[in-house]
N, C-alpha and C positions, 0 to 999 in steps of 0.2 A: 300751890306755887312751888318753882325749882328756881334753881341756879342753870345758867349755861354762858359760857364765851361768846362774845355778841362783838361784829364792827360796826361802827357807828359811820367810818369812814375811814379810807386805805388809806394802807401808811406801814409805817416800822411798827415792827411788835409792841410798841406803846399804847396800840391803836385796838388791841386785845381788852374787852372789858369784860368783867365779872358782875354778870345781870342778873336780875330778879323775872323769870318771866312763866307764864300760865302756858302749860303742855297742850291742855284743852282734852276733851273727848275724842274716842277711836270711830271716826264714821263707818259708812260698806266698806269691806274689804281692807280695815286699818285695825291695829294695832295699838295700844298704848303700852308702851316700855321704860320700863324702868333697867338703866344703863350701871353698869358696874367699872366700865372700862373702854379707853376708848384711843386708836390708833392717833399715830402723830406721822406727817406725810407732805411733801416738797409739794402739792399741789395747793395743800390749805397755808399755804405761803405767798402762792403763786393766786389765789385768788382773797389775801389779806391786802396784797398790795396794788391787784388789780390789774397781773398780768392776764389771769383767769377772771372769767367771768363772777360773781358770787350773789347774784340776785339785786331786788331790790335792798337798801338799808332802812333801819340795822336788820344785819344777817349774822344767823349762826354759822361759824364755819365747824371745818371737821367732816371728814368722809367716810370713817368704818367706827364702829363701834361691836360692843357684845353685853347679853344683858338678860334678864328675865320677863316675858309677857305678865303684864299686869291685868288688862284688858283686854276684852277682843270686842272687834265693829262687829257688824250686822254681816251676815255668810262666812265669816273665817271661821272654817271650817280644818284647818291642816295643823292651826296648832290649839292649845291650850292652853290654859293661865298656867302660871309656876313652869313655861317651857325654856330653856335656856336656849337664846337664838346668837345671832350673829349678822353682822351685813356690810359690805365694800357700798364705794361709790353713790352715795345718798346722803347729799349735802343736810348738815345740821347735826351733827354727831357731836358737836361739844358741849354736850347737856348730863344734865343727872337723868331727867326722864324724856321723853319725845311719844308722840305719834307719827307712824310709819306704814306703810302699803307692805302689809300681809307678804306679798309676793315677792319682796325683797328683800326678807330673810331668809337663812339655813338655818335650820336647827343644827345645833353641835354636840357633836360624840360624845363621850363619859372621858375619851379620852384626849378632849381638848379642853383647857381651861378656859374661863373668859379672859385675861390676859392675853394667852395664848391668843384664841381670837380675834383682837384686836388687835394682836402687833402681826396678824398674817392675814386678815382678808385679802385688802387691796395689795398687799405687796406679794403675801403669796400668790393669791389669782395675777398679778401681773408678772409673776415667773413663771408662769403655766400655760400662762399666752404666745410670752417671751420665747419659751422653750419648743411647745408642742404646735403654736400658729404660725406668730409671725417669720421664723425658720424652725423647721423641724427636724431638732440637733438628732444626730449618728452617730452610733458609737466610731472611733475615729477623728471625729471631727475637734478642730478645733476653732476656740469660740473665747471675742475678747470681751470681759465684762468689766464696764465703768463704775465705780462707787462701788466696788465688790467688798469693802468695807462696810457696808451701809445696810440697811435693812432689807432690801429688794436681793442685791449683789450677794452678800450672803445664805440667802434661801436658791437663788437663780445658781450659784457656783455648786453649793452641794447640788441639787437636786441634776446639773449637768452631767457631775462627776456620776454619779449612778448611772445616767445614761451612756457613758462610756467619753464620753467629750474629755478633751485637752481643754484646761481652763487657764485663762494669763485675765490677771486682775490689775486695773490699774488702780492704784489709791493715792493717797497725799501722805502719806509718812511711815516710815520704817514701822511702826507700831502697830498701824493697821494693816502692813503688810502679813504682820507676822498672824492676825487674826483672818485674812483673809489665805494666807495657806495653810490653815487649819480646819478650813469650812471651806475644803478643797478646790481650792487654788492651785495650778500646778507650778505655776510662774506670777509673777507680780512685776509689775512699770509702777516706780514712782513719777507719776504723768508730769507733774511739776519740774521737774530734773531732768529725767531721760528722753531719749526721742523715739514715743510710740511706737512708728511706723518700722522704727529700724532695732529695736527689741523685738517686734512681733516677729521680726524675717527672722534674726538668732533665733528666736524659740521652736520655729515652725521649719527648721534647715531652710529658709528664703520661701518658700511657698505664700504665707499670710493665713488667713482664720478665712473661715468656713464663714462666719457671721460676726459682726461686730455689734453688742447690744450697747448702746449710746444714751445714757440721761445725763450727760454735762450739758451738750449744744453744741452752743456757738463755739467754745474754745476748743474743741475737739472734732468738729464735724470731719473738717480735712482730713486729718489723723487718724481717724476711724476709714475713710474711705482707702485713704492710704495702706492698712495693715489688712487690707480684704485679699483672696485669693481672687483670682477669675472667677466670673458669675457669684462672687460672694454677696454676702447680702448685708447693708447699712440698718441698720433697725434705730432711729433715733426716736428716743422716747419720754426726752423730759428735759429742761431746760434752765437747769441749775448757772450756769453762765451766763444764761439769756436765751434769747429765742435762734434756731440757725440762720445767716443771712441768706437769703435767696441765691439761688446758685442754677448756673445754665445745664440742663440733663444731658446733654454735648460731652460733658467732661468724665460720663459713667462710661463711655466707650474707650474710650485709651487706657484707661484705670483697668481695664479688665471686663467688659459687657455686665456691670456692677448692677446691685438692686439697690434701690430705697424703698425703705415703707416708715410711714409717720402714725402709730396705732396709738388706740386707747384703748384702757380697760372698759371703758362702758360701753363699744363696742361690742366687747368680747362677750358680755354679761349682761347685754339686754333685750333677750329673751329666757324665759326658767331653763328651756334646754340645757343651754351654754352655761348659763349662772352654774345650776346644777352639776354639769358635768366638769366646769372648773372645779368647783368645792368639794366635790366628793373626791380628785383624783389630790386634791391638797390636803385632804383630810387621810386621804388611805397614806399618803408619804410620811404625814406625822406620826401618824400611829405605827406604821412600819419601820419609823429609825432612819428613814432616809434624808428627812429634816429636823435638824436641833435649830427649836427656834431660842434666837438670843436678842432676850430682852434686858438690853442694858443701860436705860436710864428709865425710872418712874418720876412722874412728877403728880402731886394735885391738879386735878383737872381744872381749879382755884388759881394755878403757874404754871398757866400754860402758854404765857407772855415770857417768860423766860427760857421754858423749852422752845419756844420760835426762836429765840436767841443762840440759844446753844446749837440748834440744828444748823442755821445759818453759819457760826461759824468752825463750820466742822469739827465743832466738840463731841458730836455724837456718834456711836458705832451699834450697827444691829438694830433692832427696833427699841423705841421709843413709845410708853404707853402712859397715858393721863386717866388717873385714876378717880373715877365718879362714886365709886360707891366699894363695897367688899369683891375683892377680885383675889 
C-alpha cells in the first residue's frame, strides 16, 4: 500500500484527501514507479473544482511527477529498474508510488534532478510549445508574457530572452516584478493598476508585441488582443480568471488581421516524436545555463491542500513541488 491525494468530490482545497491506496502491478508496456517528487499546476485546480474534466471519483489528481522505475510490465524494453524518469500530463501524479505506460516517460540527465523534474515537465514543455509552436519567437520580437512571475512565465521569459525576444511581463505586485526582471523581463505591467494595452504601445514605441502568451482568460482576453501588433498572434492558454467569454472573430480584423489559437500541452506531446523533441530541447536549456529553474515553495506531498491554497491566492512565485519521497 501507498499514500496519494485523492477527490472524493469537487470543491475548494478542503476537498484534497490524504488516501491509503494499492498502486497494483505494471501490465504490457507499464511501468510501476516509485515517485520522489511531484509538480504543482493551475490545471489540477482546474480539474479539483471541476472546471477540467478529472475522471471518474475518487480520482488522483496531479499531472507531472519524477521518480525511479521499480518495476517493469511485459515488453518494456527502453528502461530499467533503478532508472530515473520523469513525465508531464498523465493525470494521477499525486501519489508516493503509481503504475504508468512505459511511453510516457523521459528518462532524465545526470544533470537534472528529480525536483528539478517536476517543477519543469509540464511548465517547461509548455514554454517550448509556447515559444517554438504556437508563435515561433525572432530575435527582434517582442512578446507579452502573463503570470511571468509564475512558474511557466519564468522559464517562457528566460528562455525568450536567449532567443533574442523583447519580453514585458505582466504580474500582480512590485515584488514579483522585480523577480520577474531578473528572469529576463525587459519591462514589467502591474496588470492590476496599469492599463496593459497602453504600456505595451510605451514599451514597443506604439507598434504592440509580436505575440501575446495569455493564462489569466477571461480578465485579460481584450487586453492581450489589444497590445498585439498587426497579424500578431493571441495565444490564450489557461484560465486563471475563468474561462474567455465567447467573442465574435469579426473583431480580429480592425484589431489588426489578429490570430488566436487556444493550445494544449497534450497536443503537443502526444506522440513520442513531439514528447521527445520537447524534452530533450528542455533538457539541453537546463544543462546549458539558459534555464534557472526556481523552485520556490516545497510542501509534503501529505499538504498538498494547503499548496492549492497558496497557489490560488497568489502566494506563490516559480515552481511549486510536493515532495513524495527523497528528492
Amino acid at each position: 500500500m501507498t499514500h496519494a491525494i485523492r477527490i472524493h468530490a469537487h470543491g475548494g482545497a478542503d476537498v484534497l484527501s490524504w488516501d491509503e491506496v494499492e498502486p497494483g502491478a505494471p501490465g504490457p508496456g507499464e511501468v510501476l514507479l516509485r515517485q520522489s517528487a511531484c509538480g504543482l499546476n493551475f490545471i489540477d485546480v482546474y480539474q479539483r473544482d471541476g472546471l477540467y474534466p478529472a475522471g471518474d471519483l475518487p480520482a488522483v489528481l496531479g499531472m507531472e511527477a519524477a521518480g525511479v522505475v521499480e518495476a517493469l510490465g511485459e515488453g518494456v524494453d527502453q528502461f530499467a529498474v533503478g532508472d530515473r524518469v520523469a513525465y508531464p500530463m498523465c493525470q494521477g501524479a499525486y501519489t508516493e508510488a503509481r503504475v504508468i505506460a512505459a511511453d510516457r516517460l523521459i528518462r532524465l540527465p545526470d544533470s537534472v534532478s528529480d525536483s528539478q523534474a517536476a517543477a519543469i515537465m509540464l511548465k517547461g514543455l509548455t514554454a517550448h510549445y509556447l515559444l517554438f509552436r504556437s508563435y515561433p519567437v525572432q530575435a527582434g520580437d517582442s512578446i507579452l508574457v502573463y503570470a511571468a512571475a509564475g512558474g511557466v512565465g519564468l522559464l517562457l521569459s528566460q528562455w525568450a530572452r536567449h532567443l533574442g525576444a523583447r519580453v514585458i511581463g505582466c504580474v500582480g505586485s512590485e515584488e514579483k516584478a522585480e523577480l520577474a526582471r531578473a528572469n529576463g523581463c525587459d519591462h514589467t505591467i502591474l496588470y492590476r493598476h496599469e492599463d496593459i494595452p497602453g504600456k505595451v504601445r510605451e514599451f514597443t514605441d506604439g507598434e504592440g508585441v509580436a505575440a501575446a502568451y495569455d493564462s489569466v482568460g477571461k480578465a485579460t482576453f481584450m487586453d492581450s488582443l489589444d497590445s498585439l501588433r498587426p497579424f500578431g498572434v493571441m495565444v490564450s492558454y489557461g484560465n486563471a480568471s475563468g474561462p474567455v467569454d465567447p467573442f465574435s472573430p469579426g473583431i480580429l480584423a480592425p484589431k489588426g488581421s489578429l490570430y488566436v489559437t487556444r493550445p494544449t500541452l497534450a497536443t503537443h506531446i502526444a506522440t513520442r516524436d513531439l514528447l521527445e523533441d520537447g524534452a530533450n530541447r528542455l533538457f539541453a536549456a537546463v544543462t546549458d545555463g539558459k534555464l534557472h529553474i526556481q523552485i520556490n515553495q516545497r510542501y509534503p506531498l501529505s499538504e498538498t491542500a494547503q499548496a492549492h491554497r497558496d497557489l490560488e491566492a497568489r502566494k506563490t512565485t516559480g515552481s511549486t513541488v510536493l515532495i513524495a519521497g527523497s528528492a
